[in-house]
Backbone bond lengths (Angstrom), bond angles and torsions (degrees), N, CA, C in turn:
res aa  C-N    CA-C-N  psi(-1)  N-CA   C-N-CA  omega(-1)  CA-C   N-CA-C  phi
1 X - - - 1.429 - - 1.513 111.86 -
2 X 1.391 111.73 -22.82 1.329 126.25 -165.68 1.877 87.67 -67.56
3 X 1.060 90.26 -86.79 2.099 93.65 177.19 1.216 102.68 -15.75
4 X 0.975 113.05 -87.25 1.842 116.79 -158.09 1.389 96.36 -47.04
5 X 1.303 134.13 -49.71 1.589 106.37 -176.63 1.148 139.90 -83.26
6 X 1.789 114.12 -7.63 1.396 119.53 128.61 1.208 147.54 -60.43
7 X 1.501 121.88 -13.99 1.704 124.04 167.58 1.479 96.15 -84.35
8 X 1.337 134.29 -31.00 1.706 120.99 -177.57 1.377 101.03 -77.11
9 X 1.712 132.12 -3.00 1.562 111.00 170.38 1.307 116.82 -107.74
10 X 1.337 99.43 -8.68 2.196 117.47 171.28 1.477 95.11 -67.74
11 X 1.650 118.10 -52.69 1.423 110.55 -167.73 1.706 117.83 -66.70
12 X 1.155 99.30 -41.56 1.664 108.65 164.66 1.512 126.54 -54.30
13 X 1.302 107.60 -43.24 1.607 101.07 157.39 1.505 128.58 -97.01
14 X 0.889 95.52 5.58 1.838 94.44 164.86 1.839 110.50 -101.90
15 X 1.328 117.73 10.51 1.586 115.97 -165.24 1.859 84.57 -83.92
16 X 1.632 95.72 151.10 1.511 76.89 -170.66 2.041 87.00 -118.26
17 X 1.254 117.11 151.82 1.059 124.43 -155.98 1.926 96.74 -113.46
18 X 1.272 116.57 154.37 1.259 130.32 151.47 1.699 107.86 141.79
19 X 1.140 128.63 -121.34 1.551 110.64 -156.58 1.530 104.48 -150.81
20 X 1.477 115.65 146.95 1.675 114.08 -161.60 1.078 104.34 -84.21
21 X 1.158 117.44 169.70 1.653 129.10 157.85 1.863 107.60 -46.78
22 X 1.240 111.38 -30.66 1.548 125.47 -162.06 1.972 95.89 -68.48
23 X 1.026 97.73 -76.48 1.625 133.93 159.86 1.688 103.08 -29.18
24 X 1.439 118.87 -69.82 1.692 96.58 153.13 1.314 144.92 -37.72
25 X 1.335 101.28 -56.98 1.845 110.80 -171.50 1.440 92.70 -50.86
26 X 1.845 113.45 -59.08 1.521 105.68 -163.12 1.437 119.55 -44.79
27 X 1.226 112.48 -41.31 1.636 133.87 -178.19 1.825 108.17 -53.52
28 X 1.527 89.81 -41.05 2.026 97.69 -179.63 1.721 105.11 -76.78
29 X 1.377 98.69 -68.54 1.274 87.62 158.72 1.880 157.29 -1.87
30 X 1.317 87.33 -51.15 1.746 114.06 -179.20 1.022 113.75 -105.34
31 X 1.168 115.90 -20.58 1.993 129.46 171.06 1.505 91.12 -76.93
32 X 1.814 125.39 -56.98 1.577 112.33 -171.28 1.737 98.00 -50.68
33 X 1.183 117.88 -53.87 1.295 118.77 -160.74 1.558 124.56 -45.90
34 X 1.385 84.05 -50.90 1.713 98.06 162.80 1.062 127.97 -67.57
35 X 1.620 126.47 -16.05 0.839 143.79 177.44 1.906 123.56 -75.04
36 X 0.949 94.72 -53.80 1.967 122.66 162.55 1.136 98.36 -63.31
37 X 0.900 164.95 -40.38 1.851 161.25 -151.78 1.733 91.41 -115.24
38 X 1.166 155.75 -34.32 1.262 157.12 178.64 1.462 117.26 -93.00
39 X 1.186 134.07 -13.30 1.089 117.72 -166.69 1.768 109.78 -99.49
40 X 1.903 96.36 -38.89 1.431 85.11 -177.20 1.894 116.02 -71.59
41 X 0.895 122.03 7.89 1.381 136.58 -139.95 1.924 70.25 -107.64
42 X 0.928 101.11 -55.06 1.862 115.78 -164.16 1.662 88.99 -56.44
43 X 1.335 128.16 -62.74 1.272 144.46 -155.44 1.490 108.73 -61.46
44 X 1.502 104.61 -23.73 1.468 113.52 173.65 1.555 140.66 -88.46
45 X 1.938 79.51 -21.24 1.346 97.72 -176.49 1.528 90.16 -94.22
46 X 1.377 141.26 -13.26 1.698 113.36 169.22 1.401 104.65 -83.79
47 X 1.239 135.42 -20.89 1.313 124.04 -178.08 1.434 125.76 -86.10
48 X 1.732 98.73 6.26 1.697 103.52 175.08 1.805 91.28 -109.70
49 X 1.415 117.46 -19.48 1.395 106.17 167.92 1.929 116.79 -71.03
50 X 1.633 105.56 -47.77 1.277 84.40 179.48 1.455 128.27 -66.12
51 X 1.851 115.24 -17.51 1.316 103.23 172.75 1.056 100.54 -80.28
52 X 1.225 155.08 -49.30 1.621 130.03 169.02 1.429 117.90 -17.98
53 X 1.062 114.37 -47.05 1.790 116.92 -176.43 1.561 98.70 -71.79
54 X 1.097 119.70 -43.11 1.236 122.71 -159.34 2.236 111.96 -58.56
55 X 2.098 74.46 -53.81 1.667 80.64 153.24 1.575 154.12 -69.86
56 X 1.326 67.57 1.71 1.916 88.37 -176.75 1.708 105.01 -92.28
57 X 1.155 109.99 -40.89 1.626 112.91 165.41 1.407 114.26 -72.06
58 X 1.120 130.49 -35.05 1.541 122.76 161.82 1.426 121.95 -66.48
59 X 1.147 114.33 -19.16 1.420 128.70 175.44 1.658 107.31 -93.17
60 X 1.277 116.87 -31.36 1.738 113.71 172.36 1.442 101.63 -63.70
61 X 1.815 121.11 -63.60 1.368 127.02 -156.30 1.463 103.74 -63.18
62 X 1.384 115.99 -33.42 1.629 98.41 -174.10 1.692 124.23 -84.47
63 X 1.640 96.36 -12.78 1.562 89.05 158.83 2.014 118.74 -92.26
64 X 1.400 106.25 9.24 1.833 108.15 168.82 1.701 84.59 -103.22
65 X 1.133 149.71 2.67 1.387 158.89 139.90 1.695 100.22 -36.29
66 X 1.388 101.27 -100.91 1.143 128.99 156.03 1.361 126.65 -4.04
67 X 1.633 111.04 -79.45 1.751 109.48 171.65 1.839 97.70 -69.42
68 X 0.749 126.19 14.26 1.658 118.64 -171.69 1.819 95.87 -105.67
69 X 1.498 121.37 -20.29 1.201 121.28 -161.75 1.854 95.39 -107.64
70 X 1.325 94.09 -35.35 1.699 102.98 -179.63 1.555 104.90 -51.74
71 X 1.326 128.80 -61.92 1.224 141.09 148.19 1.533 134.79 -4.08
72 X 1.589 86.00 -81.79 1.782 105.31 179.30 1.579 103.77 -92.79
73 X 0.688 141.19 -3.18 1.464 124.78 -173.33 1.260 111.00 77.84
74 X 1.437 143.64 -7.94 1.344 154.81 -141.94 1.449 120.75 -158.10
75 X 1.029 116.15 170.11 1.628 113.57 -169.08 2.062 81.08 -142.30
76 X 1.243 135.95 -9.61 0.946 132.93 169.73 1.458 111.88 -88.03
77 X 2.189 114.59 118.18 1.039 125.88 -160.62 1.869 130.27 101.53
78 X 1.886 87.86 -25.32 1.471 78.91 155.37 1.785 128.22 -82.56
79 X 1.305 101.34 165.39 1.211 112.64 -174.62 1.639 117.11 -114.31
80 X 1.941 90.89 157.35 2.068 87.73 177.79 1.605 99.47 -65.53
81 X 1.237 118.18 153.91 1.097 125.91 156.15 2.013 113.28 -68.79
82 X 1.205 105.38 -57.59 1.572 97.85 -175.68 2.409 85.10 -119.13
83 X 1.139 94.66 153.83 1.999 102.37 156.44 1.813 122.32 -95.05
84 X 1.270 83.89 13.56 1.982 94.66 -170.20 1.353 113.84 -161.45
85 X 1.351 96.94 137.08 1.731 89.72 177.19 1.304 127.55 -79.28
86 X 1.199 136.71 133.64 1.151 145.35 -163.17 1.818 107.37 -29.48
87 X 1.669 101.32 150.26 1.770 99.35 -155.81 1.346 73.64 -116.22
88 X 1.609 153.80 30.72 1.407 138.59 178.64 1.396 121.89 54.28
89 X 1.141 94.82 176.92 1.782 108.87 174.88 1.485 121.72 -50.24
90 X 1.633 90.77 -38.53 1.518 90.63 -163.85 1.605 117.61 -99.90
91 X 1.657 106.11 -2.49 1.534 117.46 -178.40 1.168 126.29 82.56
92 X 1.411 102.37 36.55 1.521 99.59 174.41 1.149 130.82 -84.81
93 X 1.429 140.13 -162.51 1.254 112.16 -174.10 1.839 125.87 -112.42
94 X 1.167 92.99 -175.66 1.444 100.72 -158.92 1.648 127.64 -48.61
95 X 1.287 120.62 99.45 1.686 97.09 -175.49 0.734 121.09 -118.83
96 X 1.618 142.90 41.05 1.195 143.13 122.28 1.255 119.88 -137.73
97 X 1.538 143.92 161.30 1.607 145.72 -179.60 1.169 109.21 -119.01
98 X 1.061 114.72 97.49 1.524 131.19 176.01 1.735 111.84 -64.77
99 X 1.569 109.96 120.05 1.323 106.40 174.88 1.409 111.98 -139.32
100 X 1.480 120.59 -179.25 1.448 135.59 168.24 1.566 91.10 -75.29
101 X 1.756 131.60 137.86 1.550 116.92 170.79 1.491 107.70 -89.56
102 X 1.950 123.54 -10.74 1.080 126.58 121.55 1.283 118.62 -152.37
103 X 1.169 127.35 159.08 1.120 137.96 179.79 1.515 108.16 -21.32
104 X 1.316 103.75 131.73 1.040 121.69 153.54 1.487 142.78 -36.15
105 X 1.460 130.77 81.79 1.258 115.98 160.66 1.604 134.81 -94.29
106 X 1.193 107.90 -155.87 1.505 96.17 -150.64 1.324 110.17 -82.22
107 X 0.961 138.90 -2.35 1.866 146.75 -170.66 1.715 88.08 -116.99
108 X 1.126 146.32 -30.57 1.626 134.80 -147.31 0.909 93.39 -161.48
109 X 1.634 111.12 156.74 1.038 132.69 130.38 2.243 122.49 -151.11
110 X 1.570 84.83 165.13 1.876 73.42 -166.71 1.737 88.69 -112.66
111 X 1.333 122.58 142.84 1.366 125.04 162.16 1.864 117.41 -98.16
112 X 1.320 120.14 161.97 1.285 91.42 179.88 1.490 79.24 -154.51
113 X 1.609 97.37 159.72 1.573 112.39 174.46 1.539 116.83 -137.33
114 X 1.661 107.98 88.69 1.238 113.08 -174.27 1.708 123.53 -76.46
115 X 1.579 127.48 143.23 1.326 117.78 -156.57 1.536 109.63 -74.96
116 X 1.354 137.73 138.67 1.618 118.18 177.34 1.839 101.96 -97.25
117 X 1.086 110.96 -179.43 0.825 130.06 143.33 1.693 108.45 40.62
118 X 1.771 104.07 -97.49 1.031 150.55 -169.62 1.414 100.72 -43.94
119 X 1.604 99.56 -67.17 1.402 114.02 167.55 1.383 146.84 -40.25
120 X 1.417 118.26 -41.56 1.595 166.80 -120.81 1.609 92.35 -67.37
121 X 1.405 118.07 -28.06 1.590 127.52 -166.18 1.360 102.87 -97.45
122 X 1.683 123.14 -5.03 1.679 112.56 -158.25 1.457 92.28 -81.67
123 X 1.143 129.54 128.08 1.734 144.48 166.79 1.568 104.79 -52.34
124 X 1.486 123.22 -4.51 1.678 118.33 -172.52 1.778 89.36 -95.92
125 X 0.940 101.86 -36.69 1.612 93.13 -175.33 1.454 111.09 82.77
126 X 1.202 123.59 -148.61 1.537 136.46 177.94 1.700 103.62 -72.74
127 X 1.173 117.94 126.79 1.429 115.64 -174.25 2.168 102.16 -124.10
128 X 1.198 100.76 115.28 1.633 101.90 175.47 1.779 100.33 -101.10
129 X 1.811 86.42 172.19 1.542 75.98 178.82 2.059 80.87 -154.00
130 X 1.370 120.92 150.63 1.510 112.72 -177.37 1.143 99.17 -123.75
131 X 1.650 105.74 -173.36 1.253 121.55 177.71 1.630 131.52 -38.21
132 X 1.895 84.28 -45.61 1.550 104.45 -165.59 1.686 96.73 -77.39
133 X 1.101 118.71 -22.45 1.691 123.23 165.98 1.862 84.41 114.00
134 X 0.923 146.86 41.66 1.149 154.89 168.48 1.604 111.57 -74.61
135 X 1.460 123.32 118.57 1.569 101.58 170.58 1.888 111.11 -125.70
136 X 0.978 78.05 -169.43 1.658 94.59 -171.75 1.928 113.01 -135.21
137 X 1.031 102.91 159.00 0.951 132.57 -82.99 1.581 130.03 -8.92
138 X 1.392 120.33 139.50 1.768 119.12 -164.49 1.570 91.64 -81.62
139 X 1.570 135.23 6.22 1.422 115.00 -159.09 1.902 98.18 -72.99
140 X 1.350 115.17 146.85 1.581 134.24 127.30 1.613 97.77 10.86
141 X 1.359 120.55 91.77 1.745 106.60 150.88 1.505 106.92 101.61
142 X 1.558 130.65 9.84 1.011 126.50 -141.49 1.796 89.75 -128.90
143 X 1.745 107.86 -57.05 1.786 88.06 149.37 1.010 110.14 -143.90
């Protein structure tokens, strides 16, 4: 009796414990899964942040627009404050080019912030914004 109840405690500590190849894949598997369902979701939410930024510089320049006209009588001679929307802390790159859509004359002017690059996928497209505070595109979600 003695044997037998020492080979059932050799076998118990020699069992070797941890996780199969089987037991992995499933684990990779469900991470891709989660992975595909999260990412574009992610991809959308930076491209409604950078046009947020984007609008925030079209929304700075047209009130230095503004005190620039209070001033001069004119909107001819002011200037952009920045040609790009801010590249962050860390310097990344450029995603939108902020411009006059034309020059400025003296009753109006329209600013516009077209997407680069970075942007190229945002469904708002080129977004202006004018004097009269008018913007573009009018779609749902856009500002």
């Amino acid at each position: 009796m003695k044997n037998k109840n020492e080979g059932r405690a050799l076998c118990a500590r020699n069992r070797i414990s941890g996780i199969t190849l089987i037991e992995l894949m499933v684990v990779v598997a469900i991470i891709g899964i989660l992975a595909s369902i999260a990412y574009p979701s992610y991809q959308q939410y930076v491209l409604r942040a950078n046009r947020a930024e984007a609008q925030a510089v079209l929304t700075e320049t047209a009130q230095f627009m503004e005190r620039y006209f209070t001033t001069n009588g004119t909107y001819v001679g002011g200037a952009l404050l920045s040609n790009v929307s801010p590249k962050g802390a860390s310097g990344g790159s450029i995603k939108y080019n902020i411009s006059f859509s034309a020059g400025p004359t003296a009753t109006a002017f329209t600013l516009q912030a077209a997407p680069t690059t970075v942007q190229a996928n945002d469904s708002c497209g080129t977004m202006t914004l004018s004097n009269t505070g008018a913007q573009t595109p009018t779609t749902a979600g856009c500002w």
